[in-house]
C-alpha positions as CSV (number, residue, x, y, z in Angstrom):
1,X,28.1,-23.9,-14.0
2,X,29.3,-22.7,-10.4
3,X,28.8,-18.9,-11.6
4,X,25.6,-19.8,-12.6
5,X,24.6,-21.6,-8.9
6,X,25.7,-18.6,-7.6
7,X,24.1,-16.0,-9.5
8,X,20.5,-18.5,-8.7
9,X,21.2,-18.2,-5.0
10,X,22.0,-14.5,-5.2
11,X,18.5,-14.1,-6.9
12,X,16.5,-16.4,-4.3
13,X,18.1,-14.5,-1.5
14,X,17.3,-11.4,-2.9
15,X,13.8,-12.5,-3.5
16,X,13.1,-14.3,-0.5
17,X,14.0,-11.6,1.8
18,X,11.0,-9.5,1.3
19,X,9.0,-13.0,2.9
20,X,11.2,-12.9,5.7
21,X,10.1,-9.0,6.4
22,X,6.7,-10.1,7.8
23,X,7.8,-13.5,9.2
24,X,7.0,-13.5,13.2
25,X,4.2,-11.3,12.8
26,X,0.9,-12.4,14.0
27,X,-2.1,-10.6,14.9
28,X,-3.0,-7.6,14.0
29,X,0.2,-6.6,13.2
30,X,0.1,-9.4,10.7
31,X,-3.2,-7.9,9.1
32,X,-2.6,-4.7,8.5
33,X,1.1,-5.7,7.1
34,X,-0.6,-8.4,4.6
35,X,-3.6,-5.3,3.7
36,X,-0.7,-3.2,2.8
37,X,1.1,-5.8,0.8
38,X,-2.2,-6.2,-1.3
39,X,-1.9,-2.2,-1.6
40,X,1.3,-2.6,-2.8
41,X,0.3,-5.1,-5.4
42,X,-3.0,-3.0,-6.3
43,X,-1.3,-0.1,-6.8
44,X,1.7,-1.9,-9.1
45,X,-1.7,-2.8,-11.5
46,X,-3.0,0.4,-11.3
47,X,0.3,2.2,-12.5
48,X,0.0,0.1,-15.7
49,X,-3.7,0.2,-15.6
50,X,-4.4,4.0,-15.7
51,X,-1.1,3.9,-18.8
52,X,-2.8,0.9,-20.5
53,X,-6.4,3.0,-20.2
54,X,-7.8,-0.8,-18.6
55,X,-10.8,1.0,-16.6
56,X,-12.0,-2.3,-15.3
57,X,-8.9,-2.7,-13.7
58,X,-8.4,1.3,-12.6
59,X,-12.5,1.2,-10.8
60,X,-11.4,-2.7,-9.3
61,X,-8.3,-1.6,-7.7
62,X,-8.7,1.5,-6.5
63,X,-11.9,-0.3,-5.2
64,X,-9.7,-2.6,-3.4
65,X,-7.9,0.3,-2.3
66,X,-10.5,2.5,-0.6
67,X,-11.8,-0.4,1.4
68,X,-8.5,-0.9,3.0
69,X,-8.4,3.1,3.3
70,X,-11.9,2.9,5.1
71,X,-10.5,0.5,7.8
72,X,-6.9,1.2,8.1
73,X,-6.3,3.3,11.0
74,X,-8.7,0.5,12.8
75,X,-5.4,-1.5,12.4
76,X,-3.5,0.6,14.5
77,X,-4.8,0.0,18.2
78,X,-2.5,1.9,21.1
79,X,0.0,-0.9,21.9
80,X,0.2,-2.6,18.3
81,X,3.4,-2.1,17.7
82,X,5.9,-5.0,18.2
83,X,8.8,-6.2,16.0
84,X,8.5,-6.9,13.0
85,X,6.0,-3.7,13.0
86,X,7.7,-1.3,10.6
87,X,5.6,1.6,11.9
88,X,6.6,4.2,14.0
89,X,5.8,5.1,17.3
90,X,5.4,8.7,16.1
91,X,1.7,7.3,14.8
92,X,0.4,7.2,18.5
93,X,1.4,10.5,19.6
94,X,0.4,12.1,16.2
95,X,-2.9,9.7,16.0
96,X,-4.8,12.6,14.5
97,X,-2.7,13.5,11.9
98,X,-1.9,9.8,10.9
99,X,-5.9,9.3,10.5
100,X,-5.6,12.7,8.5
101,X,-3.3,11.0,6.0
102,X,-5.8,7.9,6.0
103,X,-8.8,10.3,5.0
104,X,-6.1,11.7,2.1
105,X,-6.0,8.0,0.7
106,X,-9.7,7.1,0.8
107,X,-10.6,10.6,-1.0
108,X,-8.0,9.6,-3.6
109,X,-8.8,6.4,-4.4
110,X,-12.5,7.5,-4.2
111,X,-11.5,9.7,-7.2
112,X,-9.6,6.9,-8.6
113,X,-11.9,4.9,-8.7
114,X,-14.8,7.3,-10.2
115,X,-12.7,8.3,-13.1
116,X,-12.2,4.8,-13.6
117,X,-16.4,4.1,-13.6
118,X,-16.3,7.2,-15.7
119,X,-13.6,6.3,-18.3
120,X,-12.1,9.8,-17.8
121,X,-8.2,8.7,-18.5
122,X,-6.8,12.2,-17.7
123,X,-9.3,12.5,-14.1
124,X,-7.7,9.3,-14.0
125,X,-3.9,9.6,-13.9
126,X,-4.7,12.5,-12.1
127,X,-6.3,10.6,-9.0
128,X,-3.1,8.1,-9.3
129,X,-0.9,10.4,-8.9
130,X,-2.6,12.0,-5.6
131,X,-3.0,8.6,-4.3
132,X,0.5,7.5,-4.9
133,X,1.2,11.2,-2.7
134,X,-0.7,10.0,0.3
135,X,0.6,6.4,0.5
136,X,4.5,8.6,-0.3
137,X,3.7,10.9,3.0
138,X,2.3,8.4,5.0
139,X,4.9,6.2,4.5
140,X,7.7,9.0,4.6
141,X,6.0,10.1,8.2
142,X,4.8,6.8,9.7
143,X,7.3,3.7,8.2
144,X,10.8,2.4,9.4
């Protein structure tokens, strides 16, 4: 019974740590960190959406991502930056490169999205695969 308390506290800890990530932030920092979250969670669906052939889900999703592409690097004022920020500092002093790698993800999830409307699995998986590329560099340039 103890062994089994523990391994239930192990999991919550585990589990619960990813809440305390984002816990202090406020603001704007807070926004963009909640939009990416719900990029996360959007592109999780469309990894099994885009398998499963589930269209609807492929031109919703990659929907959901392109509006946050369209209004990221609004996000990302001069002097947004405080703890518990997980981006770099290297995003001011590269801003046009950074907003580069935001026009990468909207043009991706634009063709997501259109080979979704157009039920084209194989334009499809390839437009996944791009746009799970620019969220990869983007994050491999810009992220803690």
């Amino acid at each position: 019974m103890q062994r089994s308390l523990k391994i239930i506290a192990i999991i919550f800890f585990v589990n619960s740590s990813s809440l305390w990530a984002h816990s202090g932030a406020t603001g704007i920092v807070k926004e963009r960190m909640d939009n990416f979250k719900e990029s996360k969670a959007s592109m999780k669906l469309l990894k099994k959406a885009v398998r499963n052939k589930d269209f609807d889900v492929i031109v919703k999703e990659a929907g959901s991502i392109h509006r946050w592409a369209e209004k990221l690097t609004t996000y990302f004022p001069e002097g947004s930056n405080p703890h518990p920020s997980e981006a770099l500092d290297l995003i001011w002093k590269e801003i046009d490169r950074f907003e580069l790698r935001a026009v990468d993800q909207l043009e991706a999830s634009g063709r997501l999205r259109q080979a979704g409307m157009e039920r084209d699995s194989k334009a499809a998986a390839s437009a996944f695969s791009e746009l799970g590329k620019s969220c990869k560099a983007c994050h491999n340039d810009y992220r803690e």
